[in-house]
C-alpha positions in Angstrom: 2.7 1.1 36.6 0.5 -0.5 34.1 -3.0 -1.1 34.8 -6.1 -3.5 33.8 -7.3 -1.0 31.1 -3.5 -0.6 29.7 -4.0 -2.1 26.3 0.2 -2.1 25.8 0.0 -5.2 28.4 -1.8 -7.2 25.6 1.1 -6.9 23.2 3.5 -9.3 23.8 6.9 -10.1 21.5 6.8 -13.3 19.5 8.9 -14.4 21.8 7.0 -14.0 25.1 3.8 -15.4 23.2 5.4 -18.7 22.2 6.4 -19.0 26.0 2.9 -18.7 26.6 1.5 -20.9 24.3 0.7 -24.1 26.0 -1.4 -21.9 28.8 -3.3 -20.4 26.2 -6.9 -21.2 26.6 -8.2 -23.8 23.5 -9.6 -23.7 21.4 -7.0 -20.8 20.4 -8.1 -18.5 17.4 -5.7 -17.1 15.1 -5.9 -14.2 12.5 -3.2 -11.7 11.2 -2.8 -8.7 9.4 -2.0 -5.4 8.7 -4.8 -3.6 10.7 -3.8 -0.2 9.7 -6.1 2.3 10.2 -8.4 -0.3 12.3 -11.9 0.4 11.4 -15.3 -1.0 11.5 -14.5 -3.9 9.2 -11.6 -5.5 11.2 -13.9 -5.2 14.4 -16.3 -7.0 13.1 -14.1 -9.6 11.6 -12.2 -9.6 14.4 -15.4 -10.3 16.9 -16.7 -12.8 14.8 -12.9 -14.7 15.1 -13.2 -14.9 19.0 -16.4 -16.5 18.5 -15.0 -19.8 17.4 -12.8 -20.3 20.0 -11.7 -19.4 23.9 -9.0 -17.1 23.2 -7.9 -14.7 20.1 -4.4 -14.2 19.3 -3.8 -11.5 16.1 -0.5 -11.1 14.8 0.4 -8.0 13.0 2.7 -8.0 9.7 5.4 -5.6 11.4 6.1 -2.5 9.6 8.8 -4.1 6.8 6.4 -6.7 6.2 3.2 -4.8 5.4 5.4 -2.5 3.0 6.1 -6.1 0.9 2.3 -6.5 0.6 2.3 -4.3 -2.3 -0.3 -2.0 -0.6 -1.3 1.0 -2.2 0.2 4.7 -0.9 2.9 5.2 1.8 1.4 1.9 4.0 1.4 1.2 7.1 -0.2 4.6 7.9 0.7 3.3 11.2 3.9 2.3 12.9 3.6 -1.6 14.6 3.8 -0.1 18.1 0.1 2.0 17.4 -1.4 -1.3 15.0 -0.9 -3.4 18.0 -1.9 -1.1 20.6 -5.3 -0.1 18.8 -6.0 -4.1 18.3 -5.3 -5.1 21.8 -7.9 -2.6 23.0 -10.5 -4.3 21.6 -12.2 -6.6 24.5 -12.5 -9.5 21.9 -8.6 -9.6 21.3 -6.9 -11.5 24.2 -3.0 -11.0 22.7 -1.0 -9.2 19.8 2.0 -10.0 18.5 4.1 -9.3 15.1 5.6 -11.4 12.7 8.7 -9.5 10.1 8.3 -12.5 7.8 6.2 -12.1 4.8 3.7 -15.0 6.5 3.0 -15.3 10.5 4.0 -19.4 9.7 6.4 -19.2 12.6 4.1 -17.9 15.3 1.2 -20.1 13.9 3.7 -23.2 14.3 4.7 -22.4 18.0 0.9 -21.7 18.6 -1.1 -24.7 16.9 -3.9 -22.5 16.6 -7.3 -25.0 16.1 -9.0 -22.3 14.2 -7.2 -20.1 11.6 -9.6 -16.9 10.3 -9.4 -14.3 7.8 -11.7 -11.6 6.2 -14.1 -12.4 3.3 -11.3 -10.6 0.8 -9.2 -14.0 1.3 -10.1 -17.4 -0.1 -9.5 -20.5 2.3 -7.8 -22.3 -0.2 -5.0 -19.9 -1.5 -3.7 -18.9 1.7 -0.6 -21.1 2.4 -1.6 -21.1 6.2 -4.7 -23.3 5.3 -2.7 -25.9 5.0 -0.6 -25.5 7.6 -2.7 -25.3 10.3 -4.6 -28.7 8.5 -1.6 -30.4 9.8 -2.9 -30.9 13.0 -6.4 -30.9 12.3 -7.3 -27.3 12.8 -9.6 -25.4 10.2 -9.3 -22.1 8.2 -12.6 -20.1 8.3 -13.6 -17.0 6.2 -15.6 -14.2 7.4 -18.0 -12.0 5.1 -16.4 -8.8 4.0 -18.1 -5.7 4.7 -17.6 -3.7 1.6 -16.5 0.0 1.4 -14.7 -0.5 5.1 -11.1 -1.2 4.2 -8.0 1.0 5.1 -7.5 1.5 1.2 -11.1 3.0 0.8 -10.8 5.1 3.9 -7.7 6.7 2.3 -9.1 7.4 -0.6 -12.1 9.1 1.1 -10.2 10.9 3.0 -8.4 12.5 0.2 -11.0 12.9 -1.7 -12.5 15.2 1.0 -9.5 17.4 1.7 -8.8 18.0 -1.8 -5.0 16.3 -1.4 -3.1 17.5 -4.4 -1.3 14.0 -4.6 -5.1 13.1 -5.4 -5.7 15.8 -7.8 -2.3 15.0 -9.8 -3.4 11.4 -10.4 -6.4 12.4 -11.8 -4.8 14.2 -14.5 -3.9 12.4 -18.1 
């Protein structure tokens, strides 16, 4: 029996979502990514997000797909089932999903999203879902980046501090 405070009733299949989508409460907010290793940069980015609109849907890049972003290390950290759990828990997130493809186009076509957001590390006009989401006159929004909280830098701290070997034997010429 799930209940209120079960974040695993937030995540929902691509599928279930686009069923969904015309109930969803507008203006919808959309933002993806890999969110592994949430921290206290995608909170804040993602509580800014539900500010522009009535409802925030995040879609994760599924495990396969984060692996093709070219991310540094063994990434995701995380398997997809944990991401999406940790990102529903937040109070600002009202549904997570996943996409396999390299870009969530599919899930932001079945949604019509009127506001599309990413994190300060993106620029408006490169990302292909910009002009997507233009289409129907939604808008693409940056937030700031708060530097030194990324998944990437936490890694690295984190080896740094327990003296990881795989560390040490990059350091060496």
């Amino acid at each position: 029996m799930q209940h209120a405070w079960d974040s695993s009733s937030k995540c929902l299949e691509p599928a279930a979502l686009a069923v969904l989508a015309s109930a969803l409460p507008r203006p919808l907010v959309f933002t993806n990514g890999v969110f592994d290793l949430l921290h206290v940069g995608h909170v804040a980015c993602l509580e800014r997000a539900r500010r522009h609109g009535a409802c925030l849907v995040v879609a994760l890049n599924a495990d396969a797909s984060a692996r093709g972003l070219g991310k540094p290390g063994e990434r995701p950290v995380l398997p997809l089932a944990q991401r999406a759990r940790l990102v529903a828990a937040l109070g600002c997130v009202r549904w997570v999903s996943w996409f396999d493809a390299p870009t969530p186009a599919l899930l932001i076509e079945v949604l019509r999203p009127e506001v599309y957001v990413k994190g300060g590390d993106y620029r408006a006009e490169a990302l292909p879902e910009t002009r997507q989401i233009a289409r129907w006159g939604g808008r693409t929004l940056i937030e700031p980046y708060l530097d030194g909280h990324s998944t990437t830098a936490m890694l690295a701290r984190l080896r740094h501090r327990s003296g990881d070997p795989d560390r040490r034997r990059q350091e060496v010429p």
